[in-house]
C-alpha positions in Angstrom: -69.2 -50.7 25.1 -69.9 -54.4 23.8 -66.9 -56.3 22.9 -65.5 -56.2 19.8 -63.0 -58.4 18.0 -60.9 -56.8 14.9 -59.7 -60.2 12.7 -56.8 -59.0 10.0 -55.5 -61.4 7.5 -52.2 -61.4 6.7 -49.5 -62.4 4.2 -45.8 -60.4 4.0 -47.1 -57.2 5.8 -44.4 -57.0 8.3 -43.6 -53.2 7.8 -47.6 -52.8 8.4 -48.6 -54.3 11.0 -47.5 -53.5 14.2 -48.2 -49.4 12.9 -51.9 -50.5 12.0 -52.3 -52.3 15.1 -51.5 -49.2 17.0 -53.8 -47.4 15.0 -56.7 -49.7 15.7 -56.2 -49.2 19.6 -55.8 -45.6 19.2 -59.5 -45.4 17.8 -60.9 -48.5 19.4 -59.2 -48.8 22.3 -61.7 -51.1 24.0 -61.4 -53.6 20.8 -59.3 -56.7 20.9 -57.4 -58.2 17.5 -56.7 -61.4 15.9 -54.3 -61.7 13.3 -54.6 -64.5 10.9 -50.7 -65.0 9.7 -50.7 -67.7 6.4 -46.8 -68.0 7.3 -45.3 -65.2 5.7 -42.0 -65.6 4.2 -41.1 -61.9 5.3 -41.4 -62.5 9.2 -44.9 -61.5 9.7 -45.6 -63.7 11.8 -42.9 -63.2 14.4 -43.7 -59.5 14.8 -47.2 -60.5 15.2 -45.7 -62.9 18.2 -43.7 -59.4 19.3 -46.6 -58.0 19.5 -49.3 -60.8 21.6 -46.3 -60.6 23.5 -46.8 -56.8 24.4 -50.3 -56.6 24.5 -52.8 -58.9 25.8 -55.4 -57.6 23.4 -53.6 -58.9 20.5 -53.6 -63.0 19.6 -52.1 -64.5 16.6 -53.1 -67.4 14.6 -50.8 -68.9 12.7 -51.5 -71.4 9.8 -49.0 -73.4 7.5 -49.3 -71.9 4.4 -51.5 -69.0 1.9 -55.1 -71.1 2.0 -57.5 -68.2 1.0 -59.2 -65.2 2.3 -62.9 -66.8 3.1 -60.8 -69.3 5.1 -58.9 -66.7 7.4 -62.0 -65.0 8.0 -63.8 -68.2 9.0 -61.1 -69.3 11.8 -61.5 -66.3 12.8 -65.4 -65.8 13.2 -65.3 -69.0 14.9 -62.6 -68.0 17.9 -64.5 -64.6 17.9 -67.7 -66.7 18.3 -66.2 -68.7 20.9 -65.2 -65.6 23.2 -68.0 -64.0 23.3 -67.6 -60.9 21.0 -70.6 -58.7 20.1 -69.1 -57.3 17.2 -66.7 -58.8 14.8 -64.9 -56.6 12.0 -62.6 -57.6 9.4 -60.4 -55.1 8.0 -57.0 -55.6 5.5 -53.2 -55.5 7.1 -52.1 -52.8 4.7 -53.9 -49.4 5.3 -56.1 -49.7 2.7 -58.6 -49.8 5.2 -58.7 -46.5 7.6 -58.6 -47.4 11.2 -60.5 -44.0 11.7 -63.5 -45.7 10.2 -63.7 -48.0 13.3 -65.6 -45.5 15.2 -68.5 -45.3 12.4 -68.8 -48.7 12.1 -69.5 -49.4 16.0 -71.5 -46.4 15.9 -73.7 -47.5 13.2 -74.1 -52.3 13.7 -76.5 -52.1 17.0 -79.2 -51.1 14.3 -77.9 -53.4 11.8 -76.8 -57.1 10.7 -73.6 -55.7 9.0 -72.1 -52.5 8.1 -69.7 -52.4 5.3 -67.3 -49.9 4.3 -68.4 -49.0 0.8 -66.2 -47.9 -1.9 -69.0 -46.6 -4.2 -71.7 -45.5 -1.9 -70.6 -42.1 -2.0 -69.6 -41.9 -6.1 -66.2 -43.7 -6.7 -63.7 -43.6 -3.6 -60.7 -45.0 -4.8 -56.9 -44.6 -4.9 -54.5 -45.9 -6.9 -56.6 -48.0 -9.3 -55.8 -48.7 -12.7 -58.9 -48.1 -14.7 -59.0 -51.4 -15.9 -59.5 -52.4 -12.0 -62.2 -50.2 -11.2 -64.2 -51.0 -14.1 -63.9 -54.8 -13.4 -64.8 -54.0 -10.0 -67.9 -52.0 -10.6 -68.8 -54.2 -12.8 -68.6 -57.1 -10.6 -71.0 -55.4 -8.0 -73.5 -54.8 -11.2 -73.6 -58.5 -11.8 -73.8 -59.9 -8.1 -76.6 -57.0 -7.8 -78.6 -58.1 -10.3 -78.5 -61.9 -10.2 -78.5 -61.8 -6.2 -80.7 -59.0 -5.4 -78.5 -57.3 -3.1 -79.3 -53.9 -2.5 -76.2 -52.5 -2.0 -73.3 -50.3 -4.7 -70.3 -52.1 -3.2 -71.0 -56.1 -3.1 -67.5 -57.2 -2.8 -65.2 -54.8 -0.1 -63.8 -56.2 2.8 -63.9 -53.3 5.5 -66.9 -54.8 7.2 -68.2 -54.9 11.3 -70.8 -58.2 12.0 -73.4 -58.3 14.3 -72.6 -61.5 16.3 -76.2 -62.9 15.8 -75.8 -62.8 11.8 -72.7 -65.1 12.3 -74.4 -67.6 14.9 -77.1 -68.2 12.5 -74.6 -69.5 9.9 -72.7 -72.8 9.6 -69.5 -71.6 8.8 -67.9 -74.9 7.4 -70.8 -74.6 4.9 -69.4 -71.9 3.7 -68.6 -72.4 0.3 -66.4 -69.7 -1.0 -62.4 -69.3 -0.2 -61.7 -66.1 -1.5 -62.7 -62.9 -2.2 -65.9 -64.4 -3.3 -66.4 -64.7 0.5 -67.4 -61.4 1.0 -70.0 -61.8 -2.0 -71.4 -65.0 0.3 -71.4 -62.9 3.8 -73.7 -60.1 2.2 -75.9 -63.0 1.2 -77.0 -65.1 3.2 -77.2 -61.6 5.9 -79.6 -60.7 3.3 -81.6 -63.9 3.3 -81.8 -64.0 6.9 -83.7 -60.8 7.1 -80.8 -58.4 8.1 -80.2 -54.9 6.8 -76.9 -54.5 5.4 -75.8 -50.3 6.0 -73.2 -48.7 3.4 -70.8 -46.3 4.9 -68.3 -44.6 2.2 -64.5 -45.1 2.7 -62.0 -43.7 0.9 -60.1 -47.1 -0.4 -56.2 -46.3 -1.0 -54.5 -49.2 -2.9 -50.8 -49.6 -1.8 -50.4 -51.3 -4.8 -50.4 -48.7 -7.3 -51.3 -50.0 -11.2 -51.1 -53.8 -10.2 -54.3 -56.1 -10.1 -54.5 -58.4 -7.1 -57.3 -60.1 -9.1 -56.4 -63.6 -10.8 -58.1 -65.7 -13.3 -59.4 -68.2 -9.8 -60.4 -64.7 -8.2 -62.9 -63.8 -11.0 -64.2 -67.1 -11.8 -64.9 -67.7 -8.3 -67.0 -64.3 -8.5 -68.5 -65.0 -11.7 -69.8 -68.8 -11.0 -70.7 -68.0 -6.9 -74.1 -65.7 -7.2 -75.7 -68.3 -9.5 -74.4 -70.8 -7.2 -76.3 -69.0 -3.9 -79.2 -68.5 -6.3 -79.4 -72.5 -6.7 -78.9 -73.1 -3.1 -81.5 -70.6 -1.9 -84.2 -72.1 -4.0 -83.5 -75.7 -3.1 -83.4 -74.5 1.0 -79.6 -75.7 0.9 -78.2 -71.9 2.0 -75.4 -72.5 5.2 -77.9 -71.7 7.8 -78.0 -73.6 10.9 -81.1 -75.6 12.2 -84.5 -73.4 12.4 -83.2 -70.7 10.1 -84.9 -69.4 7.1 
């Protein structure tokens, strides 16, 4: 089995994290993981230390303060880049990503550039949405669909595995998005380098029943970033590095 490198974000997700951990061992037990702690107030970060500590398949990286999404998973393409991995997945701390998807996903990337875990592939998968949530959300894949060209129903999750050539081809400090808009970018500029992009359905649980994570930034971000990757493709400015498309 090529080596694979799981990279999980976190902010206050102490009571999740070591059990998720053991979760993703217990179907990938081949896989190393990096957590990406923005200095939790809750002690995150020091069970993440617990656990490097315990298991040499587990690294931490710590960083001063909350700077984004896009940003976490950045630093953390870049280390996985550095070591060698063949496969790089990035997943949420707080179960609403299924560990027992990991399997699929490493099943499925040697014939791909990225496989994503799709929310709407398979009809609507979702738990614990408000309505007003899933509406915004499908929407949001509409819009990026149509102004972008992507081909797939779910433009914006973040369950996804990367095939480590997709991420070598791209300068990641040209990266322009810092949130969730990141994983809008990602699909992208895989697309535009010629690389199939496969949908398998999840079954997304929300532990945060009723409550939008979204934000006015979140959705503007969203809104303004698919023209912006429109405008950059046409003038050859897309974040690819030297004899890329």
């Amino acid at each position: 089995m090529k080596s694979c490198l799981v990279i999980i974000p976190t902010y206050n997700e102490r009571d999740n994290i070591a059990p998720l951990v053991a979760e993703i061992f217990q179907n990938i037990p081949q896989a190393k993981v990096l957590i990406v702690d923005d200095n939790s107030p809750d002690g995150t970060g020091v069970i993440c230390d617990q656990l490097a500590k315990t298991n040499r398949r587990v690294q931490v990286l710590h960083r001063a303060a909350k700077m984004g999404l896009g940003t976490a998973y950045r630093e953390g393409f870049k280390i996985a880049l550095s070591r060698g991995m063949e496969y790089i997945i990035e997943m949420d701390a707080d179960f609403s990503h299924d560990p027992v998807v990991l399997k699929k996903m490493l099943a499925e990337i040697p014939d791909h550039g990225v496989v994503i875990g799709s929310r709407f592939c398979n009809g609507v998968s979702v738990v614990n949405w408000p309505i007003r949530r899933l509406i915004l959300s499908l929407l949001a894949s509409y819009y990026v669909r149509k102004i972008t060209g992507l081909k797939i129903s779910d433009t914006t999750t973040g369950y996804k595995c990367f095939k480590r050539e997709v991420l070598e081809k791209i300068d990641l400090d040209r990266v322009i998005s810092e949130d969730y808009a990141f994983q809008i970018e990602m699909n992208y500029l895989t697309m535009k380098l010629g690389y199939t992009i496969q949908e398998i359905p999840i079954i997304f649980v929300d532990r945060h029943s009723g409550t939008s994570k979204m934000s006015t930034g979140i959705i503007n971000e969203a809104l303004i970033l698919p023209w912006k990757l429109r405008l950059r493709s046409l003038f050859g400015r897309l974040p690819f590095k030297k004899n890329q498309p």
